[in-house]
C-alpha positions in Angstrom: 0.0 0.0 0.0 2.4 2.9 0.9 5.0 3.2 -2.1 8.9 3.7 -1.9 7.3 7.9 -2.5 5.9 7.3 1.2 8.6 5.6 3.0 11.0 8.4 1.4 8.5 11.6 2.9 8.3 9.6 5.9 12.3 9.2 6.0 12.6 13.0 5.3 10.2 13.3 8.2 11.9 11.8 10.7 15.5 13.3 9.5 14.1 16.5 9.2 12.8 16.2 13.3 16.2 15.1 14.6 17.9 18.3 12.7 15.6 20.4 15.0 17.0 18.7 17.9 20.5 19.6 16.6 20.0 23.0 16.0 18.6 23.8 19.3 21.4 21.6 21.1 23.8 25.1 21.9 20.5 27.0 22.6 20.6 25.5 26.1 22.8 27.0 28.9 20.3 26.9 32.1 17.6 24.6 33.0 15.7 28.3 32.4 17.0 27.3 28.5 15.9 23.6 28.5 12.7 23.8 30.2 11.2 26.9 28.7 13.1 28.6 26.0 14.5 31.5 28.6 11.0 32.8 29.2 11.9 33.9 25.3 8.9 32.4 23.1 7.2 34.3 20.5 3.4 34.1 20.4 2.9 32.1 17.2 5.3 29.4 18.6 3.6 29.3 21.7 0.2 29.4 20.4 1.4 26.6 17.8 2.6 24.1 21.2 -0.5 25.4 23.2 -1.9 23.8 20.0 -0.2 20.7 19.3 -0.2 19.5 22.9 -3.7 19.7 23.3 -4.3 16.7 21.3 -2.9 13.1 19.5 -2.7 10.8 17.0 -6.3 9.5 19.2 -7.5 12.1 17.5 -7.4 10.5 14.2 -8.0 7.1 15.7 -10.4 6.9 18.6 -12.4 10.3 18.1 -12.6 9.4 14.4 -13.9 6.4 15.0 -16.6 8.4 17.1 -17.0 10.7 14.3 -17.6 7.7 12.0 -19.9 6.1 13.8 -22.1 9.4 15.6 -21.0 11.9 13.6 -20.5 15.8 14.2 -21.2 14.7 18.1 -17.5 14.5 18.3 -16.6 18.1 18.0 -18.0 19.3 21.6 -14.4 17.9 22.7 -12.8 20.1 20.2 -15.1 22.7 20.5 -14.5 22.7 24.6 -10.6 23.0 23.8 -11.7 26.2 21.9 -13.5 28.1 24.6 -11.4 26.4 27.2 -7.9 28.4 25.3 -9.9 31.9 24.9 -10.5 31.3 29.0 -6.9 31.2 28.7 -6.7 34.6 26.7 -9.3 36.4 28.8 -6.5 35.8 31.5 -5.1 32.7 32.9 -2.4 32.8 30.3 -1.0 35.9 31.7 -1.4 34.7 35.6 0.6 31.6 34.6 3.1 33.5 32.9 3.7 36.0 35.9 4.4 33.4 38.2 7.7 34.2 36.7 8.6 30.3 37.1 10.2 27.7 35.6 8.3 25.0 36.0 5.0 24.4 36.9 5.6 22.7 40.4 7.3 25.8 41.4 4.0 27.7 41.1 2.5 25.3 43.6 5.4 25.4 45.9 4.7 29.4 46.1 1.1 28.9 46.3 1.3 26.2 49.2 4.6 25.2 50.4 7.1 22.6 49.7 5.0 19.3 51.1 2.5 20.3 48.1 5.2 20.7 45.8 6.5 16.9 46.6 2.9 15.7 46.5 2.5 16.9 43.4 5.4 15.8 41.6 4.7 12.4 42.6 1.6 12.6 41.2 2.2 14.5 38.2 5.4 12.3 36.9 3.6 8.7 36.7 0.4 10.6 35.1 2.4 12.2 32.5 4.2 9.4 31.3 0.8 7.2 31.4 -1.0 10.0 29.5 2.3 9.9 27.1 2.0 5.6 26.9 -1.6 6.1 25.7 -1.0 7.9 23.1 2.0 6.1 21.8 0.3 2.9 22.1 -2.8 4.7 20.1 0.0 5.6 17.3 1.6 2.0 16.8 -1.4 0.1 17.1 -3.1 2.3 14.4 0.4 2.3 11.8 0.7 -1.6 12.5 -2.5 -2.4 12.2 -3.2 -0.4 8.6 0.2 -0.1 7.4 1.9 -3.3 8.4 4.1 -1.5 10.4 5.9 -3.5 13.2 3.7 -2.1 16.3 6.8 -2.4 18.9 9.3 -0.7 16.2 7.4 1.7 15.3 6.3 3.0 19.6 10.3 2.1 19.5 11.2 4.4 16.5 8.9 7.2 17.5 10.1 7.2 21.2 13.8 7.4 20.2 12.8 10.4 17.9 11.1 12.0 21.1 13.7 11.1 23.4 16.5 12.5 21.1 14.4 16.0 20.7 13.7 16.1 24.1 17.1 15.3 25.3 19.6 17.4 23.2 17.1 20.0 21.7 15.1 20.7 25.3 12.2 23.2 25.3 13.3 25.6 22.5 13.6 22.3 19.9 9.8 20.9 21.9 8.6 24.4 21.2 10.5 24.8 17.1 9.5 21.3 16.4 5.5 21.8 17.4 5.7 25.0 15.0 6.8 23.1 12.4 4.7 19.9 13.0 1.0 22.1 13.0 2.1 23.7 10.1 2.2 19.9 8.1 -0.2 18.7 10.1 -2.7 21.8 9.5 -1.6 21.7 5.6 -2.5 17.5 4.7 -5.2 17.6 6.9 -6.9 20.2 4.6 -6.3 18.0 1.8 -7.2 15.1 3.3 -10.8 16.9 4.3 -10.6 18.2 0.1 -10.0 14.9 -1.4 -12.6 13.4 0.9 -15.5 16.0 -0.1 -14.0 15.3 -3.7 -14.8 11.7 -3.3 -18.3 12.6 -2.0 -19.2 14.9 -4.6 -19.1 18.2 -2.8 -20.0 20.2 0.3 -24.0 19.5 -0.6 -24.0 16.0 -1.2 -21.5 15.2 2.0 -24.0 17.0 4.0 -27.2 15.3 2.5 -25.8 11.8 2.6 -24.7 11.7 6.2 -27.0 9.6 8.3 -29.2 11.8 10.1 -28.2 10.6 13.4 -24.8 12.5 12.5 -26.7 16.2 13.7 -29.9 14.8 15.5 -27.8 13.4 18.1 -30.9 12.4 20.5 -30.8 9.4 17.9 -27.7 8.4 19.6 -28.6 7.6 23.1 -31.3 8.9 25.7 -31.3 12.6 25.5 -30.6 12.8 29.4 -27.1 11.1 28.6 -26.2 12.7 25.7 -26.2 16.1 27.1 -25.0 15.4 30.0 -21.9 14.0 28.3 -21.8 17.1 26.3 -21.6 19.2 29.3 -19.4 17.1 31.4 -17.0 17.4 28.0 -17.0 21.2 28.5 -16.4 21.0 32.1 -13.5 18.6 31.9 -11.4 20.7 28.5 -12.4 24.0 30.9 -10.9 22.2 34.3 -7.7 20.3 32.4 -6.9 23.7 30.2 -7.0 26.2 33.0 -5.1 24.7 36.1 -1.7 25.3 36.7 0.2 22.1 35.5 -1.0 22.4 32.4 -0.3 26.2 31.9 3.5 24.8 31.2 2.4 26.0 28.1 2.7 29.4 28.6 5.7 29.4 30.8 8.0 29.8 27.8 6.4 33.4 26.8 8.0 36.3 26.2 5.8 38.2 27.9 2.2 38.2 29.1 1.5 39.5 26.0 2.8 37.1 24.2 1.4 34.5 26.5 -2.2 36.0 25.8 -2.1 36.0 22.2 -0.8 32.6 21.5 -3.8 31.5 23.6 -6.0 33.3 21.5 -4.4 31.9 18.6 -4.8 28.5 20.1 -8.7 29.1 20.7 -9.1 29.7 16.8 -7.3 26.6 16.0 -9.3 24.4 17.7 -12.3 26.8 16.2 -11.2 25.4 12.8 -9.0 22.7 12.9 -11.8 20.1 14.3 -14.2 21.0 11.3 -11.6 19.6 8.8 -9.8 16.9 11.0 -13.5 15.3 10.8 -14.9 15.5 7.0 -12.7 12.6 6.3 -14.2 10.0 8.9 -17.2 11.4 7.9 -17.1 10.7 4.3 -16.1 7.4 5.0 -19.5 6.5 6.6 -21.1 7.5 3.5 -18.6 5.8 0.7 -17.5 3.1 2.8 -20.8 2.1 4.9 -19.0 -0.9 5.7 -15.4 -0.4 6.3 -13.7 -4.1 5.9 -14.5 -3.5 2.0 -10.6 -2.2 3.0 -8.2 -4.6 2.7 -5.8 -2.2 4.8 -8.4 -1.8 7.7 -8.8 -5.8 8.2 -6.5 -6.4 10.5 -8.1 -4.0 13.4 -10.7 -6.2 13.6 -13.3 -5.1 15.8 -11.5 -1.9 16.7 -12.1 -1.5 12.6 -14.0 1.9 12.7 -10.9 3.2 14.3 -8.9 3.2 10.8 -12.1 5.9 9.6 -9.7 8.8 8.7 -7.2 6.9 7.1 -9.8 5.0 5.0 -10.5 8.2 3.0 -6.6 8.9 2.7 -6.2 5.4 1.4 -8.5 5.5 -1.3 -7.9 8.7 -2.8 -4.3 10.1 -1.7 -1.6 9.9 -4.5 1.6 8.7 -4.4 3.8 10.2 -1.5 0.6 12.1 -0.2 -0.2 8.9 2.1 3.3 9.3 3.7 2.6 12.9 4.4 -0.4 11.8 6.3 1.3 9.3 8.4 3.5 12.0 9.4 0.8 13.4 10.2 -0.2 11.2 12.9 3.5 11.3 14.3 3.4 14.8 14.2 0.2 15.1 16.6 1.6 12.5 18.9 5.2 13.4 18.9 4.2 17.1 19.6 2.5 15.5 22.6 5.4 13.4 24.1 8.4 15.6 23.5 6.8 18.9 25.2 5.5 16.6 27.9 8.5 14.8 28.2 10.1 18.1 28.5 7.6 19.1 31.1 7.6 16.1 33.9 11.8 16.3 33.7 11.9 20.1 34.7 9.7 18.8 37.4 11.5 16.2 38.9 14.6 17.9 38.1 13.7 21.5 39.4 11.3 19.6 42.5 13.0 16.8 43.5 16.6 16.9 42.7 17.2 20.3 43.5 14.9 20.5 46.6 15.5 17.3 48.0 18.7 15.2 46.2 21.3 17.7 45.5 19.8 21.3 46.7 23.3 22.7 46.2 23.7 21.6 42.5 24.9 24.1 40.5 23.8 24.6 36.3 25.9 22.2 34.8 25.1 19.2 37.3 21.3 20.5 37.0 21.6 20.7 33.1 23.5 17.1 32.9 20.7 15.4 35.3 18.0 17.0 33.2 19.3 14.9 29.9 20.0 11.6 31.8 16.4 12.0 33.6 14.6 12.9 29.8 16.2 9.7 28.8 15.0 7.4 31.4 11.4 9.1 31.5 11.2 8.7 27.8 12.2 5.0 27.9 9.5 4.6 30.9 7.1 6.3 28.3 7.5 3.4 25.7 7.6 0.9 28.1 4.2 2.1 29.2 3.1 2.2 25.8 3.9 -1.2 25.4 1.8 -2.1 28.6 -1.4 -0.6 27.2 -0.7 -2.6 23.9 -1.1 -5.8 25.9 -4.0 -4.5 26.8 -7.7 -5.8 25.5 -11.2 -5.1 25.4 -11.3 -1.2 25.8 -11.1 1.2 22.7 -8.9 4.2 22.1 -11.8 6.8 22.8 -13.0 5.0 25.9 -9.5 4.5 27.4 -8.5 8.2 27.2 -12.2 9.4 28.4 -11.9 7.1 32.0 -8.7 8.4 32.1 -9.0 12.4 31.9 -12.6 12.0 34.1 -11.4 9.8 36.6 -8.0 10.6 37.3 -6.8 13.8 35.1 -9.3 16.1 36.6 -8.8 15.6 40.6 -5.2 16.2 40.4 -6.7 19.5 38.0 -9.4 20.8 40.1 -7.0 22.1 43.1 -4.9 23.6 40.9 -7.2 25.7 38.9 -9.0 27.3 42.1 -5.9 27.9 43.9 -4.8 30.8 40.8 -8.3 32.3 41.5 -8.9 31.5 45.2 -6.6 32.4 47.8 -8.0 32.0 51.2 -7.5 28.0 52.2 -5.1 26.6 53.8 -2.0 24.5 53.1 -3.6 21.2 53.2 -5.8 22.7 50.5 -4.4 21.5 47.7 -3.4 18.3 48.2 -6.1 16.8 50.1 -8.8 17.9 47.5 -6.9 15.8 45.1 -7.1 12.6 47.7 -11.2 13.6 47.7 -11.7 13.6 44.6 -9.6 10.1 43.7 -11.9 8.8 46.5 -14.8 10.4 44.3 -13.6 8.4 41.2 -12.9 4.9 43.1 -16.6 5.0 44.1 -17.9 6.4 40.8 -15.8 3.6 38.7 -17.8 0.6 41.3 -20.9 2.6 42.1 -22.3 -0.9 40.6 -20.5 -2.9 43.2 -21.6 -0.3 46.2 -24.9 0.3 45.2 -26.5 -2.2 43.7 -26.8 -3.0 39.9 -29.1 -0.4 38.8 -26.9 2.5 40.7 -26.3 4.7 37.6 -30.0 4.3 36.4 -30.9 5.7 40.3 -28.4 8.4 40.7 -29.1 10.0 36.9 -33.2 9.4 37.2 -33.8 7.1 34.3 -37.0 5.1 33.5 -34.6 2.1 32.3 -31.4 0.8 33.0 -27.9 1.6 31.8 -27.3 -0.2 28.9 -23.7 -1.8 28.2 -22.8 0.6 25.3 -24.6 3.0 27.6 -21.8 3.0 30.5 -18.8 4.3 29.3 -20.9 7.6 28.5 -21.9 7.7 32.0 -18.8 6.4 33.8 -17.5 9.6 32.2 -20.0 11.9 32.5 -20.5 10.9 36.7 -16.6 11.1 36.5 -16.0 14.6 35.7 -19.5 16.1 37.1 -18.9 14.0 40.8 -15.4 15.2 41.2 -16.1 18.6 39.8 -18.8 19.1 42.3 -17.3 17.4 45.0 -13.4 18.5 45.0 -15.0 22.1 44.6 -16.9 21.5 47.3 -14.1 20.5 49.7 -11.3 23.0 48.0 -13.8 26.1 48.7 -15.4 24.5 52.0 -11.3 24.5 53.6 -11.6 28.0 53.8 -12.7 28.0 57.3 -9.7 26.8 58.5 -7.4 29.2 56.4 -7.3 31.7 59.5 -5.7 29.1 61.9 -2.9 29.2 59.5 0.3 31.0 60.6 0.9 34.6 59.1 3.9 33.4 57.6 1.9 31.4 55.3 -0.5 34.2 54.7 2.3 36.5 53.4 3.6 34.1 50.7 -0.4 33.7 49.4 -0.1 37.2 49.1 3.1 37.5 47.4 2.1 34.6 45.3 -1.2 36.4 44.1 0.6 39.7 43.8 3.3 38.8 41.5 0.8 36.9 39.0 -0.8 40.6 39.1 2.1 42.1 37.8 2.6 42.8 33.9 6.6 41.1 32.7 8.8 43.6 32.4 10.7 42.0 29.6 13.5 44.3 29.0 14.0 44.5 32.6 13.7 40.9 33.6 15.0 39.5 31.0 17.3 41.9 28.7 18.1 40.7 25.0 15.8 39.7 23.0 15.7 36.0 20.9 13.3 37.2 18.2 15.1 37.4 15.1 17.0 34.2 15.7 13.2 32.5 16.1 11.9 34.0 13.0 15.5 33.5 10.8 15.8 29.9 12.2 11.9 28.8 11.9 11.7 30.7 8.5 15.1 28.5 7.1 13.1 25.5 8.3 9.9 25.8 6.5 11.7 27.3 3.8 13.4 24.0 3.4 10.3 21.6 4.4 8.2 23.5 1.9 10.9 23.1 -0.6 10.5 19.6 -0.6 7.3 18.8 -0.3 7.6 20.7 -3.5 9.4 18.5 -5.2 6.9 15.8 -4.3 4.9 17.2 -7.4 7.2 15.5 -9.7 6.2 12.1 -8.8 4.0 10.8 -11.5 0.6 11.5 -10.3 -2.5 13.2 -11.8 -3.1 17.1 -11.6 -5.5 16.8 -8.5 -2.5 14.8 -6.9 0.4 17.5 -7.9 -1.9 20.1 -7.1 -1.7 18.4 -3.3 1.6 18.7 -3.4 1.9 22.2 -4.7 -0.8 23.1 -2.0 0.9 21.9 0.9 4.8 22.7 -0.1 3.8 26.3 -0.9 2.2 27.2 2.3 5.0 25.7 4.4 7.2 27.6 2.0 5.3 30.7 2.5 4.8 30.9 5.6 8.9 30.5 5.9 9.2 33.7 3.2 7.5 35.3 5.9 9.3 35.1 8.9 12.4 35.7 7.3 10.3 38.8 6.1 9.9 39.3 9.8 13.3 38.5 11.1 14.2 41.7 9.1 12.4 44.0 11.0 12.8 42.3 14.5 15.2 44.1 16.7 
């Protein structure tokens, strides 16, 4: 199926990922350097890994398989993610970047001391690499599966790739390498959406052939459940967008400024982005009603609706176009892993080692633990990958959704009232997490607590749940319970925020004081980095674009040069104009 064209873009993929590592390699002279560019980041960078973060190859893989199945349903995630990064612009982007911090720990440290800080990291670590496992795992099961691709070579290969990045490129190649991978990814998945509505016959006939379950989404399941999903999906992307661990994002600003508009640009993104990401599943439920006509899709068996997106690709992509989309997929996962590789090693580096281990390390020791740690946390990643390979039974979407409900969002909800909240105590933050895990141990066996017929009980339905039914309402119950109940406790602790001693009260203070405060970048942090960002991202896409480019000349039709000419020249533009703007940056 994929031609020597494909393995040669995919090649040139992987080669071109590991030159970003290079070039970033001298950029790094403090763990300020490797962990968040110098507090240097241009907006469009950081709007582009506020982006790219957000989201994996699942995306292509378990949500288009929802998307296939249920249709336009799918987008309230996406959607959520949208109003979830203006939230950011209206102002939790700039709090998070006037922390004025390196990593994200540190922010909690301030907020409520160093037992929080510890408590914390030992949370955050394992739940980062899991999160990073998943979505590996959701990569090589999908290229393996379709392709042919060795599933433990190819989690192998692609966790090497991160590793490397992450290891001798740090946050500046994370943050470089994300630019670069939305602007392919943003590119084929636009032609991917344009060869599918090609297929269908147009924008008309794709709309008048979809199943009308696709928009009358009370079809679906019982009304009662279906919204409430759709608002527990809105919840969740608000509560894991907004808290403090995963502002990491923003840490690598320039400014507040800066901070604020790459949120913003973020928000549109996901405005957009969903819209096309999703024609192409959809289109294959109207040309490809039943999807094992596929010879490529067979071998995912009953997981066979997850190979949706790439059904489309595989029917009507020319030569060299389907290599571009399998980058594609690496490019939305990889974005994921490196930046979050990046992320739980300045924690354990600039929380544990530095605070408990070796507190009187200097920059070099610091900088030399940080690449050894990034190796061994990126080899735990594939290794975890692995383990949810050997896993059976449960699909891509559902995996990820039990995840963020049940465990993602209690460690979250702490940490987003504590930047808008400041009188409760200490124990505040740390024992609303404990809560709220409680909350999801009896949500996940409310069956084996309450009697069969719990969930029918607690949501007020006339029948009971049925078995496609549950993992709906597992997550719904998931993120609505803890919500409610970990703000319930967070808030309720305020009572006891008086008894603390006015030591503590001063460093609340402080804390919420500084995040007042506008950056002072010429005063903080002197010299600027921007014409080096625009010159050295604008020689990259310059080059990318150039060949994709060249791609045209491999004997395909005119709709399939066209493709190539498409995507190659706005890579390549884009490029012209940053060197454009490096001219003018001072």
């Amino acid at each position: 199926m994929l031609s020597f064209y494909d393995y040669l873009v995919i090649g040139v993929y992987f080669l071109f990922m590991l030159v970003i590592g290079a070039i970033f390699h001298r950029s790094n002279k403090s763990t300020s350097d490797f962990f968040r560019g110098g507090g240097q980041v241009l907006w469009w960078i950081v709007g582009a890994t506020a982006f790219m973060t957000q989201f994996s190859a699942w995306t292509f893989t378990g949500a288009s398989s929802k998307a296939y199945e249920n249709g336009a349903i799918v987008l309230t995630i996406y959607f959520a993610n949208a109003l979830g990064f203006f939230v950011n612009y209206a102002g939790t982007a700039s709090r998070l970047r006037q922390m004025r911090i390196i990593t994200t720990l540190e922010g909690i440290r301030q907020r409520w001391g160093g037992g929080n800080e510890q408590f914390f990291t030992w949370i955050a670590v394992p739940i980062g690499i899991l999160s990073a496992g998943i979505a590996l795992n959701g990569l090589g099961v999908i290229l393996s599966s379709v392709f042919g691709f060795n599933i433990s070579t190819t989690m192998l290969i692609a966790g090497i790739l991160v590793i490397f990045m992450a290891t001798f490129g740090g946050s500046w190649a994370a943050t470089a390498g994300d630019f670069m991978q939305m602007l392919v990814l943003v590119a084929v998945t636009c032609v991917a959406a344009f060869l599918a509505l090609y297929q269908v016959g147009g924008v008309s006939e794709f709309i008048g052939r979809l199943p009308e379950q696709s928009f009358t989404w009370g079809q679906l399941a019982r009304p009662e459940i279906i919204y409430l999903w759709m608002f527990a999906q809105t919840i969740k992307q608000l509560i894991v967008i907004n808290n403090m661990t995963d502002g990491y994002r923003y840490l690598c600003a320039k400014d507040d400024r800066h901070a604020r508009r790459g949120a913003l640009l973020a928000a549109i993104l996901f405005v957009i982005g969903p819209i096309v990401w999703f024609i192409p599943p959809m289109a294959a439920r109207i040309l490809y009603p039943d999807l094992s006509v596929i010879p490529a899709l067979q071998p995912l068996g009953a997981k066979i609706t997850e190979g949706a997106y790439l059904a489309v690709g595989i029917m009507t992509m020319p030569q060299g176009m389907i290599g571009l989309m399998v980058t594609s997929l690496f490019a939305a996962t990889i974005s994921n892993m490196d930046t979050g590789l990046n992320k739980n090693t300045g924690i354990f580096i600039r929380s544990f080692y530095r605070r408990t281990l070796r507190p009187h390390a200097d920059e070099r020791e610091l900088m030399i633990a940080s690449k050894i740690v990034t190796v061994v946390f990126g080899t735990m990643t594939v290794l975890a990958a692995f383990m949810f390979n050997s896993m059976e039974g449960l699909s891509l979407f559902n995996l990820m959704q039990q995840f963020t409900s049940l465990v993602a969002v209690p460690i979250a909800i702490p940490l987003l009232w504590g930047m808008f909240y400041r009188r409760t105590p200490s124990w505040s933050g740390w024992s609303t997490v404990v809560v709220c895990l409680g909350t999801s141990l009896i949500v996940g066996n409310l069956t084996t607590f309450f009697g069969p017929n719990a969930y029918q009980r607690l949501l007020l339905l006339a029948t009971p749940i049925a078995t496609w039914e549950r993992p709906d309402v597992l997550f719904l119950l998931g993120v609505l319970g803890n919500t409610i109940v970990g703000s319930v406790w967070f808030l309720g602790t305020s009572f006891w925020y008086k008894q603390e001693p006015p030591e503590f009260h001063a460093k609340v203070d402080a804390f919420f004081e500084k995040m007042k405060t506008p950056i002072d970048f010429a005063a903080e942090h002197g010299k600027s980095a921007d014409r080096s960002q625009f010159r050295t991202l604008g020689t990259l896409c310059l080059a990318y674009g150039g060949f994709v480019l060249l791609l045209a000349l491999i004997p395909n039709g005119w709709v399939g040069r066209l493709c190539f000419i498409f995507i190659g020249g706005a890579i390549g533009g884009i490029g012209a104009l940053l060197f454009r703007a490096a001219r003018k940056a001072t």
